[in-house]
C-alpha positions as CSV (number, residue, x, y, z in Angstrom):
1,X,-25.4,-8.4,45.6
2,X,-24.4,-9.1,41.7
3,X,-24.0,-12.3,40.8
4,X,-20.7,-14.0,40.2
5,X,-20.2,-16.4,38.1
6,X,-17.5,-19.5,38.8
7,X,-14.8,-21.0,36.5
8,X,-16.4,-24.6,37.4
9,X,-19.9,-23.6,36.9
10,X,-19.1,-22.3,33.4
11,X,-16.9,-25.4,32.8
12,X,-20.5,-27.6,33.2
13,X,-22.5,-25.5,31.7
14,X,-20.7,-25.7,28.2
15,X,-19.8,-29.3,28.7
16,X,-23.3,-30.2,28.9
17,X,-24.3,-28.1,25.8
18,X,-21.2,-29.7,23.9
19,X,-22.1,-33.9,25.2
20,X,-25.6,-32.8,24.7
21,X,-26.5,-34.5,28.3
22,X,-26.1,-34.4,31.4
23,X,-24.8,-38.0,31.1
24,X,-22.7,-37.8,29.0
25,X,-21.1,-34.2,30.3
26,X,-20.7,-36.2,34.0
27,X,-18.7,-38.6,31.8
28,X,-16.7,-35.9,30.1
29,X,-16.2,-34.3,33.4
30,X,-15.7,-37.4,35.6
31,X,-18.3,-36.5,37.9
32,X,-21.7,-37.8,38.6
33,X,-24.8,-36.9,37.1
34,X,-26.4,-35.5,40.2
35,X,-23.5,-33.5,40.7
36,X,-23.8,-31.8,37.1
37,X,-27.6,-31.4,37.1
38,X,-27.4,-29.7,40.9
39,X,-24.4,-27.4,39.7
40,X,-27.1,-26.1,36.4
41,X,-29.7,-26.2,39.0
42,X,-27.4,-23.5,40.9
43,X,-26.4,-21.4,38.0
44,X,-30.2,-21.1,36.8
45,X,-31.6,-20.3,40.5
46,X,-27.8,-18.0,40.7
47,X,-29.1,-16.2,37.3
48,X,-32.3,-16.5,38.0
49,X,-33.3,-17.6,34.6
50,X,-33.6,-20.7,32.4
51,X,-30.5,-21.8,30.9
52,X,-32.0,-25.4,29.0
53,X,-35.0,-26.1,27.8
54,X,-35.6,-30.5,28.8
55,X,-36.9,-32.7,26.8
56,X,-35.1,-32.4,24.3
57,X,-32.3,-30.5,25.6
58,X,-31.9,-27.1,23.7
59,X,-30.2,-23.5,25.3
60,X,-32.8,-21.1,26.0
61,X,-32.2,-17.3,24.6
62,X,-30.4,-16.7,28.1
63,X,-28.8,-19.6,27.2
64,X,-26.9,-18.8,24.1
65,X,-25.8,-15.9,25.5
66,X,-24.0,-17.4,28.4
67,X,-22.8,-20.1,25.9
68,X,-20.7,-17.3,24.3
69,X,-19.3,-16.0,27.2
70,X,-18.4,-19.3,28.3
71,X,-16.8,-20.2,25.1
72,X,-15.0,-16.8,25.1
73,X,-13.8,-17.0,28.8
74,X,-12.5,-20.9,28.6
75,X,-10.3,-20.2,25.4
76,X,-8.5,-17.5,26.7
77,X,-8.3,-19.9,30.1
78,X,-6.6,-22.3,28.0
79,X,-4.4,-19.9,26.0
80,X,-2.9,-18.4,29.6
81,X,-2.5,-21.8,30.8
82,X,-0.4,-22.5,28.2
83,X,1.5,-19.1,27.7
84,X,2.4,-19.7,31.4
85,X,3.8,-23.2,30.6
86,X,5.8,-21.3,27.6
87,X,7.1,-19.5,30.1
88,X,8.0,-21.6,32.8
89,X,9.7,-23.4,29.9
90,X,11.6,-20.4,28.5
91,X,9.8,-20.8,25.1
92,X,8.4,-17.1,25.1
93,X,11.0,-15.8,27.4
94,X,13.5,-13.4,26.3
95,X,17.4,-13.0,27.5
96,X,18.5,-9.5,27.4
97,X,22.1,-9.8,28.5
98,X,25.2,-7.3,28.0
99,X,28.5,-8.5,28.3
100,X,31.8,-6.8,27.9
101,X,34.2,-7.5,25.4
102,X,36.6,-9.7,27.1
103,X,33.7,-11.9,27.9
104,X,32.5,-11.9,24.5
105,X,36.3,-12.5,23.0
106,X,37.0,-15.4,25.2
107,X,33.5,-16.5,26.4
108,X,30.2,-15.5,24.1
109,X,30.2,-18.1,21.5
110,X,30.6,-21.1,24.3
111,X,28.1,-19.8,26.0
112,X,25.2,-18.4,23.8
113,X,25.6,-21.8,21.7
114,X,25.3,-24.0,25.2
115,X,22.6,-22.0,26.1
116,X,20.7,-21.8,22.8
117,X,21.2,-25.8,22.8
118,X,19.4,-26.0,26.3
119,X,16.7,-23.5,25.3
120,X,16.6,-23.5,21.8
121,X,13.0,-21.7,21.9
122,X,13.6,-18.5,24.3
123,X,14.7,-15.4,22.6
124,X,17.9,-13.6,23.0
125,X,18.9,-10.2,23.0
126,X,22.0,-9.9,23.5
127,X,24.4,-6.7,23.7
128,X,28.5,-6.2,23.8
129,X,29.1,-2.9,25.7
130,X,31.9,-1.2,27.9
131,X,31.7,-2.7,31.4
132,X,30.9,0.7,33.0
133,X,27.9,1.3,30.4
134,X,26.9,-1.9,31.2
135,X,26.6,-1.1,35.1
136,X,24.3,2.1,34.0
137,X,22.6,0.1,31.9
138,X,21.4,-2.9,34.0
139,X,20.8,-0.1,36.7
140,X,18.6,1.7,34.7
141,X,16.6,-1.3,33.7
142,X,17.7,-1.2,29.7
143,X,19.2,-4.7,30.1
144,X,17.8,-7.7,32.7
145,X,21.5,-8.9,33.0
146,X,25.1,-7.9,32.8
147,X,28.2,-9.9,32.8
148,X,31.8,-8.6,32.9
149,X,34.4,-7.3,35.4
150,X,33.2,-5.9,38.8
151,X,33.5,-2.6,40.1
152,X,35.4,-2.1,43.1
153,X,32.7,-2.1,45.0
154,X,29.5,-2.9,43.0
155,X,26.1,-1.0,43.9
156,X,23.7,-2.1,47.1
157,X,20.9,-2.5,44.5
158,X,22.5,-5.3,42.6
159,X,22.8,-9.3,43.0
160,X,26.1,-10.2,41.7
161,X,27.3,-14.0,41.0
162,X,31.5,-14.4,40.6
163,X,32.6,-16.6,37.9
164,X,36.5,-16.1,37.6
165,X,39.3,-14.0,38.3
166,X,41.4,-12.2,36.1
167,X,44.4,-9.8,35.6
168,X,44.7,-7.0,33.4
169,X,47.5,-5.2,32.8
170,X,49.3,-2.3,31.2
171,X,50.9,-3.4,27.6
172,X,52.5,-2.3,25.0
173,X,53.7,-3.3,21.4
174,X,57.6,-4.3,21.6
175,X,60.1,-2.0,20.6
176,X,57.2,0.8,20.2
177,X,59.2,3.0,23.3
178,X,62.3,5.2,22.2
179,X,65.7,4.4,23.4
180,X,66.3,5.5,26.4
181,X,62.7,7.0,26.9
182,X,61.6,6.5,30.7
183,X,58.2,5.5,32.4
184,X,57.2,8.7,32.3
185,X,57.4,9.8,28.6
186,X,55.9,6.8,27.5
187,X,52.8,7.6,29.2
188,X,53.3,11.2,27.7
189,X,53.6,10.5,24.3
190,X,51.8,7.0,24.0
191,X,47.7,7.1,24.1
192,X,46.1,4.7,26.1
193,X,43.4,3.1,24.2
194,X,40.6,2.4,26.1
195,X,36.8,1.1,25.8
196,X,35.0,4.0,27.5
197,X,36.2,6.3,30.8
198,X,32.9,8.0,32.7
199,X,33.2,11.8,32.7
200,X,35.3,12.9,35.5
201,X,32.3,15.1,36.7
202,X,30.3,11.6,37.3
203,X,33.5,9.7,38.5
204,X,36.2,11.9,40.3
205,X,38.1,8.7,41.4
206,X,38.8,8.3,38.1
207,X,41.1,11.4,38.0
208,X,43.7,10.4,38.9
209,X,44.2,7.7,36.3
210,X,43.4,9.8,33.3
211,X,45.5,12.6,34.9
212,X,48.7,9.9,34.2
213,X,47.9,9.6,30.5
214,X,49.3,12.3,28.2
215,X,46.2,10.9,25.6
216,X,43.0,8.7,25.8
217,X,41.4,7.3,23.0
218,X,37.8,5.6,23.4
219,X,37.6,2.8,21.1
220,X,34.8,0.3,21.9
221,X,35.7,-2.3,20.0
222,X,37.8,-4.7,21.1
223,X,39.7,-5.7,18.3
224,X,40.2,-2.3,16.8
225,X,41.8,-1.6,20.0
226,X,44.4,-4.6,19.2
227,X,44.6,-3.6,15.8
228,X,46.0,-0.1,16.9
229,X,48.4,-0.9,19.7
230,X,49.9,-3.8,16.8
231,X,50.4,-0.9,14.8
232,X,52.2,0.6,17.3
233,X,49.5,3.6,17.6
234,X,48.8,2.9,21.6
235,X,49.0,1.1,25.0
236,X,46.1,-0.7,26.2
237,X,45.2,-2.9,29.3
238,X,44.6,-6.1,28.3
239,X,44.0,-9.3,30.6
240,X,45.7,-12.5,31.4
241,X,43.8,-14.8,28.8
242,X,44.0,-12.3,25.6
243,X,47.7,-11.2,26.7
244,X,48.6,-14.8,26.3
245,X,47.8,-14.5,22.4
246,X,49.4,-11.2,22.0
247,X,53.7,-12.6,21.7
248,X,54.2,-9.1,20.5
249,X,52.8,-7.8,23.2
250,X,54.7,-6.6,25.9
251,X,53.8,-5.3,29.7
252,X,54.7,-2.4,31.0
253,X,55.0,-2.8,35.1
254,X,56.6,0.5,36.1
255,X,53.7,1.9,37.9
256,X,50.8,1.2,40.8
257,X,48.4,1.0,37.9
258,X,50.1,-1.5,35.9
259,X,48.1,-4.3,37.1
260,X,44.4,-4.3,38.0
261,X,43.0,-7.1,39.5
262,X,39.5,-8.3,38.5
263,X,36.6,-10.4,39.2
264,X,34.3,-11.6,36.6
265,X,30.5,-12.3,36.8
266,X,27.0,-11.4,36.5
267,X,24.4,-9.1,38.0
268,X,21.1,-7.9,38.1
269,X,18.9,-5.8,40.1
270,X,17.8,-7.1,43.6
271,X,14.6,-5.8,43.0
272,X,13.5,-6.9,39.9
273,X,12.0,-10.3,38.8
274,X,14.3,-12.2,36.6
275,X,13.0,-13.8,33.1
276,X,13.0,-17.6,32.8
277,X,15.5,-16.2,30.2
278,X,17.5,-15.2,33.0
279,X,17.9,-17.8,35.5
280,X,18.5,-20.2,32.4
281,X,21.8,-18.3,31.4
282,X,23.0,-18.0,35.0
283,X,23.0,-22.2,34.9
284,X,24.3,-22.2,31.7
285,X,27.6,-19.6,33.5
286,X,27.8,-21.4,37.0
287,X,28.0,-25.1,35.1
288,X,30.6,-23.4,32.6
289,X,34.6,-24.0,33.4
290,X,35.7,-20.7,33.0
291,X,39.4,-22.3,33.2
292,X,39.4,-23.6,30.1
């Protein structure tokens, strides 16, 4: 059977070369002397070959090979020792997180700068994407962590963690709808500007909502969005918190769809081992007062 060579007897072994005793490596060690010289006793009869020459001490040929090993195998002991610490510690972890634009808007600079103060050292990669892209995304392993709205029902395969409620409704720039134009022809002759609708072929649910729209326009950023229905150009739904900034603004709640209600909050996949990254921003979100 090969031989196999220990951690500890490797450990000795260089400490006595480096103390140039066995004394003196028992003191290094904190051990006794008998216990050094019977653990080189063991690696030479292990080997089968003279590893010190006595009186004086000096490394045989076999020796200085095993010296190099030894030297080799402790460094890069010490270096994953202390990458793991890094770790545990966040300082070579990375955050990959995708958050929606609301989140971002009302949310993302509160929260990246609290977490950036706790764990100034971890890296962040951070994305703003539609909430349904973000769904595919953290399902398909492109980002560790999504935050925004919930679906309706959210897939089997993900954890999720609530953080708020919201409302988002149907609106409209004042004074944008014809005299005497009903519920109807405003949704015929006013796009709805949206950040991103799933083919219908993916999502037939969907259908019947795009079906009520005479136009959809994609826009995925959020304040190019605003920028258009303030000039008049679309209708948008927009939630509770941003609505409350928008005076010119108006809602339109003529139809079931008017209002959506919504929960907010994070997910990831069950089956996949979160970063340090990770579970530091989910602190950073459950000790945040979203009611602010």
């Amino acid at each position: 059977m090969p031989a196999h060579l220990e951690t500890h007897e490797i450990r000795v072994f260089k400490t006595v070369y480096e103390e140039n005793g066995f004394n003196r490596a028992a003191e290094k060690l904190f051990v006794t002397q008998s216990a050094v010289s019977q653990t080189i006793a063991n690696l030479e009869h292990k080997l089968d070959t003279l590893l010190f020459h006595r009186k004086p001490l000096k490394l045989t040929e076999a020796g200085m090979r095993l010296l190099h090993y030894a030297q080799t195998v402790l460094s890069e002991e010490e270096t994953v020792l202390a990458d793991l610490s890094n770790i545990k510690n966040g300082v070579l972890s990375t955050l990959h997180l995708a958050m929606n634009s609301t989140v971002n808007r009302l949310y993302g600079s509160a929260l990246i700068q609290n977490f950036c103060a706790a764990h100034p050292l971890t890296r962040l990669k951070l994305s703003v994407l539609p909430s349904r892209q973000i769904i595919t995304a953290v399902s398909s392993e492109f980002w560790e962590l999504g935050m925004g709205p919930f679906q309706q029902t959210m897939p089997d395969r993900f954890r999720s963690i609530a953080l708020f409620e919201e409302t988002r409704h149907l609106v409209i720039l004042k004074n944008r709808t014809k005299p005497g134009a009903s519920a109807e022809d405003i949704l015929h002759d006013v796009p709805l500007i949206v950040s991103h609708l799933d083919d219908p072929d993916l999502r037939p649910t969907i259908d019947k909502l795009r079906d009520s729209f005479g136009t959809i326009w994609e826009v995925n950023d959020l304040s190019l969005r605003l920028a258009l229905v303030n000039q008049g150009l679309g209708m948008t739904y927009l939630d509770d918190r941003l609505l409350a900034d928008q005076s010119q603004l108006q809602r339109l709640d003529h139809f079931t769809f008017s209002t959506i209600p919504l929960t907010y909050g994070l997910y990831y996949r069950r089956d996949k081992r979160l970063s340090t990254g990770g579970h530091q921003f989910i602190k950073i979100c459950e000790n945040y007062n979203f009611q602010v």
